[in-house]
N, C-alpha and C positions, 0 to 999 in steps of 0.2 A: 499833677501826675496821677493818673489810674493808682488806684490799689494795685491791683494786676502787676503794671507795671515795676513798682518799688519790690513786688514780692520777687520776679526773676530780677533785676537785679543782684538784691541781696542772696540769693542763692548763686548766680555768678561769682558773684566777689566772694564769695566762701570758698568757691571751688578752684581756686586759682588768680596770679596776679593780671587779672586782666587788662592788656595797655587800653582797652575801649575805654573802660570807666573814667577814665581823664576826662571825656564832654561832660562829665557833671560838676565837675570842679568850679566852672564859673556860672555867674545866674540866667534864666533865660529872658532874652529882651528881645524886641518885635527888630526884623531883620531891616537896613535902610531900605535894600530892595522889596520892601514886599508888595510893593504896586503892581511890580512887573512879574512875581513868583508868581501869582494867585491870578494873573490874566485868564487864561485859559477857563477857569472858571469861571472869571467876570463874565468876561465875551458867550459862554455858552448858556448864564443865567440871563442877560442883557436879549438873546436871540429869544431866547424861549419865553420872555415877561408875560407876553399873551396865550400862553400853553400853546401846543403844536401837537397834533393828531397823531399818534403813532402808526405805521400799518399795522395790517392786519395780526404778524406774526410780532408785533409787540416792538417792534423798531423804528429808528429814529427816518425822517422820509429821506429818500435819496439827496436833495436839494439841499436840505441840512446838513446831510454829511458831508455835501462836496465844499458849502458855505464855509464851513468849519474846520475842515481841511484845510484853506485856501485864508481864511482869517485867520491862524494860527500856524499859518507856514509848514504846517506839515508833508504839503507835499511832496516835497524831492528826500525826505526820510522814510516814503511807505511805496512800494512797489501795487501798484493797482489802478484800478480807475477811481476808485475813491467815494466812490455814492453809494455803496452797499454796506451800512453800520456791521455788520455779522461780518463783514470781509474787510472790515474799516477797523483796524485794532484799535489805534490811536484815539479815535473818535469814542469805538467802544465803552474803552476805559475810564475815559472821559466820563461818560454820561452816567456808567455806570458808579463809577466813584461817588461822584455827584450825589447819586439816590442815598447810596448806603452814609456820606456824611450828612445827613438830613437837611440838603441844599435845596432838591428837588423830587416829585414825586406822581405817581402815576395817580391821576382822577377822570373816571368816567371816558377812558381811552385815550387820554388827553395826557402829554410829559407836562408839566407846570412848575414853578418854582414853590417851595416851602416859605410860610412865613419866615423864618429866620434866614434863606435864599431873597429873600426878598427887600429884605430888611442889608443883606451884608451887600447885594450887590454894590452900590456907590460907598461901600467904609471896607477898603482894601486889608487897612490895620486887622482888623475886627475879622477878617475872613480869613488871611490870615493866622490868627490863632484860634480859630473856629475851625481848621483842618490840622493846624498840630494838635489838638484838644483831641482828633479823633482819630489818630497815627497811633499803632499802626491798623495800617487798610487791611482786614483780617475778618471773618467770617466763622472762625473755629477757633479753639482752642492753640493749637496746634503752630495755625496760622498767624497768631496772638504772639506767641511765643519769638517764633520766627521773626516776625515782624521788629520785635523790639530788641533782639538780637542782631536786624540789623541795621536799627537806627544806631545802633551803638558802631558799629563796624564801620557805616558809611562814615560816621563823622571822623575824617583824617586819615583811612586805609581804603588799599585798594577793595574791590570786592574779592573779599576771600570764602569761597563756600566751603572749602574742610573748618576754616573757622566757625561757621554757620553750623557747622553738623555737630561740631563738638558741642559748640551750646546747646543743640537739639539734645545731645546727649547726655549732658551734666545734666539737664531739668528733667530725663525720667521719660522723653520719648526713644522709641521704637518705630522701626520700618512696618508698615503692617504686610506687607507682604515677606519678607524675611527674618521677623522678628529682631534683626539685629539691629544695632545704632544706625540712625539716617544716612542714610549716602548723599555726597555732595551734592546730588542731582535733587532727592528730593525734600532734600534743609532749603536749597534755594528754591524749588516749587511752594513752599509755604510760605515764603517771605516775599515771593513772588511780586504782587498786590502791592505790596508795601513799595518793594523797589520801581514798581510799574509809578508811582506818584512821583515816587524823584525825576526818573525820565520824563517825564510828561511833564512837567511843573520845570523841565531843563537846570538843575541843582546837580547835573553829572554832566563832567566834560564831552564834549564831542571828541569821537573817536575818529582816528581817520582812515581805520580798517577796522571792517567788521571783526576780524579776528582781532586785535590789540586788546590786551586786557584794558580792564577797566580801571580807570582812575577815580583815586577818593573826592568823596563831592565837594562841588566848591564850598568857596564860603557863605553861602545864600544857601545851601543845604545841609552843615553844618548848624549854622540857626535853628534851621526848620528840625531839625533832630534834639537838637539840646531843648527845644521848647515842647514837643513832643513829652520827650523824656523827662522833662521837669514841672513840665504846665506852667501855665501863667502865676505870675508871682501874686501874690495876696494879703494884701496890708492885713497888722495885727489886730482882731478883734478887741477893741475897748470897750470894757464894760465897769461903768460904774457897782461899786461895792454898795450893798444893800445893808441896810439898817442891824442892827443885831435883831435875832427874833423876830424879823419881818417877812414872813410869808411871801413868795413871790414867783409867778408863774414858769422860772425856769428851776422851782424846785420839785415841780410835780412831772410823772413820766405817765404817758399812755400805753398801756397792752394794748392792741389790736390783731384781728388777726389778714390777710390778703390772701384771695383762693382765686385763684386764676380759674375762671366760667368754662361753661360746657367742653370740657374736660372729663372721663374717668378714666382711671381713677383720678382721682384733683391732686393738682398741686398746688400747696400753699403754704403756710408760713407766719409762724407767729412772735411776734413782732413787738419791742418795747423803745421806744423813741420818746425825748423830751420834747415834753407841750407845747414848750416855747422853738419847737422846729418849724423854720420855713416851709409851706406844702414844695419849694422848689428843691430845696434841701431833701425832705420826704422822698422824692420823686428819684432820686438819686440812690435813696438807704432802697428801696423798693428795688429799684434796677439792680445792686450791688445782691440783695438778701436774696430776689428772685431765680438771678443769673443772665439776667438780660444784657444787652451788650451796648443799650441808648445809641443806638443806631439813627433812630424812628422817633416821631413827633407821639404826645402824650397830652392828656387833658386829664384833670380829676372835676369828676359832676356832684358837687355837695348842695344838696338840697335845690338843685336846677339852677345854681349856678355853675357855672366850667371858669375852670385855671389854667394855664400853663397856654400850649402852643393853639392860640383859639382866636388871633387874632381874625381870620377869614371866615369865621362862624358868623352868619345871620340869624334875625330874631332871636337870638338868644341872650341874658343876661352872664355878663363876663366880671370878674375877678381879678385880682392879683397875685400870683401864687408868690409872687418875693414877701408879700408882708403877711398873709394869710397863713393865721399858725395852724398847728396840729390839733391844739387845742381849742380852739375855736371849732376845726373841723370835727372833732370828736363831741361837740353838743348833739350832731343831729345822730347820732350813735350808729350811723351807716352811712357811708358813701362808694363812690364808685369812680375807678382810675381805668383810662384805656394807654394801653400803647401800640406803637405801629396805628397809622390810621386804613392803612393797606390792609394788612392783615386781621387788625381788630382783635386784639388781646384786652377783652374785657376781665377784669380783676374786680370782685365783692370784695371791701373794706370793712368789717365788721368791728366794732367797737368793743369791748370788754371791761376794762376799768380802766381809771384813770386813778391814780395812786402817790400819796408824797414821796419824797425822794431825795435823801437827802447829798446835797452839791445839784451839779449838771449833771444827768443818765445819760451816758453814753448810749447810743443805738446797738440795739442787738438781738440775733434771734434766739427766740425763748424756745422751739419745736417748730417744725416742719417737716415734711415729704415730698418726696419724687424731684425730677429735676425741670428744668425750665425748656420750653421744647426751644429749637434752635432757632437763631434767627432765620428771617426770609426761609421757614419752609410752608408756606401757601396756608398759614390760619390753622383752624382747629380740624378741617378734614384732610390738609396737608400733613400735617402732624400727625394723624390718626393714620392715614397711608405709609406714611414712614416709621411708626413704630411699629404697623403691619410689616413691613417690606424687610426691615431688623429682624426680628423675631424669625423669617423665613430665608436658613441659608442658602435655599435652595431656589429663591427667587432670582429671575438674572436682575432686576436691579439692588440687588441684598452688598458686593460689591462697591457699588459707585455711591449707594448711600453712605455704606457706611465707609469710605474714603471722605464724603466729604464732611459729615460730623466729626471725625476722629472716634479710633479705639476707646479713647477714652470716658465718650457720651455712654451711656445708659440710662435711659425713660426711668425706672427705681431708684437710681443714686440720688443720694442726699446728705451732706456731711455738716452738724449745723459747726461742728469746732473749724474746719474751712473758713466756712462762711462768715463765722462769726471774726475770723483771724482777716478777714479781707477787710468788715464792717470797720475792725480799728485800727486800718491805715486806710482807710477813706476818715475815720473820725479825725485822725491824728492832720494827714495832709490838707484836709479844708479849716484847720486853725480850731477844730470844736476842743472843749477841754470840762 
């Protein structure tokens, strides 16, 4: 389970007896159907093995979409002709879901599969919990929210959006156009995404008039929500007891600091993690301290070698970021982590001490500033337009920007007791102690 996730939760369940909370009652186990859940995906990573040219306007080619349409039976559920992705909703979503769970990804005009796309197509299981790991389908804050609001609903009630708006409303959002608590119309516009996966992944009955409410999802989407909501389970870390007065690597903690590049003013963040931390583990505390949302494929370059999602890198010498400690990385006293390979969020790792410590150090931020810029908004001059375009209410896209960041973004915000409060329930739910 996200941090994130556990945090609206428990604000839920404070605010009221909520019947949703029942799907966490029992543990989450991979669904018997999940061959057939996760097709849609297969078949559209399986088409694309050899990459496929996008046009000009950045879409999937006609031929594709009718293919696709047409392998996945969509068509007698979409009113069109079916070859136009932009006029192709079903397909849209499709593809688009695809990018942001880091299945797939644009190179050199080209749509392609991601290493780990590549790797899940033939292990159904594995993909499977590789799309409830990144549920809910969310892009904002806002959306976040929504989203696991109504992972919680789907599992055994119909869809109810004043339920949705209530939860939008216990957690502290507001309409931004009316200031008042979310209206039914747009609690479910944020959840949107989220529910668009159920429908497409077929986990919601068919309806036999467009108008019949909707009925709660089966039990293949049930699954896929409690597994979501709970994460894959995680045997208990054993670790043998150390010597009395035996010095040993996970007694010592590294200060570092991470400064997200050409950037200003910069954001960055300083940083205390024990030695003995996985760089994949790392990679994780970075995303959670930064505010990133691990959408997106990541590499760290330690002394010219690279870790993490590198499998398709040539001439270069490769790593193991599962066994490659912090400690280890902190001899060369600086390295360098990117994430997003689209966007290229390069991040300076600077080293500062490395320090005894007595037990395991919990991870956590010592100081920092400013906030993390949002996901997918187009890199560092993306970003630099959009905190342009904020700042100016008078711009006509000042509006749509800031609808799709939420009210709540601001380029200065920074709260490190937040963050630090997310840091120890990612420490606590990945079993660190």
């Amino acid at each position: 389970m996200q941090p994130e996730v556990d945090a609206v939760i428990e604000r839920l369940a404070r605010s009221r007896s909520w019947p949703w909370l029942r799907i966490l009652d029992e543990p989450a186990v991979v669904d018997a159907d999940a061959e057939a859940v996760v097709e849609p995906y297969r078949w559209l990573l399986k088409r694309l093995a050899d990459g496929v040219r996008l046009t000009k306007a950045g879409y999937l080619p006609p031929g594709v979409v009718s293919e696709t349409m047409a392998a996945l039976g969509w068509e007698t559920v979409w009113i069109g002709k079916g070859n136009r992705e932009d006029l192709t909703l079903p397909v849209l979503e499709l593809r688009e879901s695809a990018q942001r769970f880091g299945l797939l990804r644009k190179h050199r005009g080209h749509l392609v599969p991601t290493v780990a796309g590549r790797r899940l197509t033939d292990d159904p299981e594995n993909l499977w919990w590789h799309l409830a790991e990144r549920l809910p389908d969310a892009r904002s804050e806002p959306q976040r929210h929504a989203g696991i609001a109504y992972l919680l609903a789907a599992a055994g009630h119909p869809r109810d959006e004043a339920l949705l708006a209530e939860a939008m409303a216990v957690l502290g959002w507001v309409d931004p156009g009316t200031h008042h608590s979310p209206s039914v119309h747009s609690a479910f516009a944020a959840a949107r995404d989220t529910w668009a996966v159920f429908r497409r992944l077929s986990l919601l009955p068919v309806k036999q008039r467009w108008d019949d409410p909707e009925q709660p999802a089966l039990p293949c989407g049930l699954a896929l929500a409690r597994a979501a909501l709970l994460g894959r389970p995680r045997p208990s870390p054993v670790r043998a007891p150390a010597a009395a007065g035996t010095p040993t690597k996970a007694d010592r903690a590294v200060q570092l600091i991470v400064t997200l590049l050409d950037i200003t003013p910069p954001v960055w963040r300083r940083l205390v993690v024990p030695a003995s931390m996985p760089l994949r583990e790392f990679h994780e505390v970075i995303q959670t301290a930064m505010g990133w949302e691990g959408y997106h494929l990541h590499s760290f370059d330690i002394d010219g070698v690279l870790y993490g999602d590198v499998e398709e890198f040539e001439d270069v010498r490769l790593g193991d970021e599962n066994t490659h400690i912090v400690g280890k990385a902190a001899t060369s006293g600086r390295f360098a982590y990117e994430y997003d390979f689209g966007d290229s969020w390069h991040h300076d790792i600077t080293v500062e001490q490395v320090t005894p410590s007595i037990g395991r150090p919990e991870p956590r931020v010592v100081d920092g500033s400013r906030a993390c810029p949002p996901e997918d908004c187009g890199g560092t001059w993306g970003y630099a337009e959009l905190v342009e375009i904020l700042a100016d209410p008078a711009h006509e896209e000042h509006a749509d920007r800031r609808t799709w960041v939420g009210e709540q973004w601001h380029p200065a915000a920074f709260d490190v007791q937040k963050t630090n409060d997310l840091l120890a329930l990612y420490d606590r739910l990945t079993g660190r102690h």
